[in-house]
N, C-alpha and C positions, 0 to 999 in steps of 0.2 A: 370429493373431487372426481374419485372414477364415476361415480351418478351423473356428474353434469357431461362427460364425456359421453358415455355410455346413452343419455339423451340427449346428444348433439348429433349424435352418428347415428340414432333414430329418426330423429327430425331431417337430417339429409337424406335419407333412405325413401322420405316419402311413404313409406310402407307399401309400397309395391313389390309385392309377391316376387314378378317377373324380374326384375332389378338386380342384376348377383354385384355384390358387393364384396371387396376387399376390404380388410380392417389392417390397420395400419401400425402393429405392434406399439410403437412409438409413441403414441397413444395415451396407452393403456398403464407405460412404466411409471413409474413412478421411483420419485431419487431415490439411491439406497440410505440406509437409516443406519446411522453408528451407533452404537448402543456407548454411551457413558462411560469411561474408565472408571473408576472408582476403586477404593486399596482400600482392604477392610481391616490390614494391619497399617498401625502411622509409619511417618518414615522416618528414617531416623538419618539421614542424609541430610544436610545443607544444601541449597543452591549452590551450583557452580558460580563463583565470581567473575565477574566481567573482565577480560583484560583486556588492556589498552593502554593508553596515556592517561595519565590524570596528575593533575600537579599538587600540590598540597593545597590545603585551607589558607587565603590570602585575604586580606583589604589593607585597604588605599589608606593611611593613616596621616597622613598627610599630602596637599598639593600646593603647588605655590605657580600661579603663572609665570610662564616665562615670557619672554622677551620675542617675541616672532616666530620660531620655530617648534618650542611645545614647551609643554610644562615640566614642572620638577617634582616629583611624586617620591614617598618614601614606602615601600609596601611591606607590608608587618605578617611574615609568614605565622603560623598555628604549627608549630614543633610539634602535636599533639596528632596533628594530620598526616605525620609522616614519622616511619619509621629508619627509611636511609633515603638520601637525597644525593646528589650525584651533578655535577656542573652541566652534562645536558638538561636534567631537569631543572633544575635554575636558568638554563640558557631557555630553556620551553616556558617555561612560566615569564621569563622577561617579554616574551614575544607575545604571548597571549595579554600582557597588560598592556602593551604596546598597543596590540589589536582593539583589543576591547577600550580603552577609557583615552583615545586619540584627544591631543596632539601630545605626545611626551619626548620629551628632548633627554629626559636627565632624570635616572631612576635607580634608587637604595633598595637593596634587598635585606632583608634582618630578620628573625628570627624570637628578636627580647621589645618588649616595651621600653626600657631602657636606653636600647640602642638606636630605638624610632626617635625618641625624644632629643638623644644628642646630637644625631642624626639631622633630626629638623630645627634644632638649634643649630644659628647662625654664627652665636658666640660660643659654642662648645669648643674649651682649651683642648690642646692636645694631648693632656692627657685621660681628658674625657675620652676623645677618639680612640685614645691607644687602650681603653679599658674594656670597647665595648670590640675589638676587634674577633674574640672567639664567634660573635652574632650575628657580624657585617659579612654578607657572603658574596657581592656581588654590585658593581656601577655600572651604569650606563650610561653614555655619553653619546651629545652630538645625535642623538635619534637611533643608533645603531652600532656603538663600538661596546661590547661587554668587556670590564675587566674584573675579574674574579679576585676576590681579596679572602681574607681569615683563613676561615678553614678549606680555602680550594683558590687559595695563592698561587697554588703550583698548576692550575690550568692556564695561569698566563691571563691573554684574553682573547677576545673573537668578535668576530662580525655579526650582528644579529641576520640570522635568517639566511648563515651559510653553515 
């Protein structure tokens, strides 16, 4: 690379003796060179973990079309993907299925195969329902009203997306 410079700024010159020439630093630089990190001892540190939002491990385990305004989906959280879980993050995860898998009107959150199953059964007695209540966390209604049931009864419920 400095060769083909170095004969380009020949060739302008002409080779004329009388000719004074300035060289133009700028030129000649060339980018600086970082030389490679490398550790010749390993490391014994983990990555720093990402934080953020993230909601636990989900799918759709059932859908059932609705009637004009969206569908009725029953979503089967992974308990294994999480180790505490919290009614925002239930409220954040309703919203994210909302978003992603449109049109949903009317939405079970659960926890147990079990509870997806009674869940999605239309003839499930009520004492089906009343058995799977520790795994039932959460309804949606209408496109956007959350009520929180089993174990976060006590948030009442909320408006999706306030």
């Amino acid at each position: 690379m400095i060769g083909l410079v170095v004969l380009a700024a020949a060739c302008q010159n002409g080779g004329d003796a009388n000719t004074s020439t300035t060289r133009d630093s700028t030129l000649l630089t060339l980018p600086p060179q970082t030389a490679p990190t490398t550790s010749l001892a390993p490391t014994t540190t983990s990555p720093e973990p990402v934080i953020g939002l993230t909601a636990p491990r989900y799918q759709i385990v059932q859908r059932t079309p609705g009637e004009g305004v969206g569908d009725e989906v029953v979503v089967l959280l992974d308990p294994t993907s999480y180790e505490t879980l919290t009614d925002i993050d239930i409220q954040d995860l309703i919203g994210e299925v909302v978003d992603l898998f449109p049109p949903i009107a009317i939405a079970h959150i659960v926890d147990d195969p079990a509870a997806a199953n009674v869940i999605g059964n239309p003839d499930a007695s009520a004492a089906e329902i009343a058995s799977i209540q520790d795994h039932y966390f959460a309804r949606l209604d209408n496109g956007f009203e959350i009520t929180f049931l089993g174990p976060f009864a006590s948030s009442g419920s909320n408006v999706l997306g306030s």
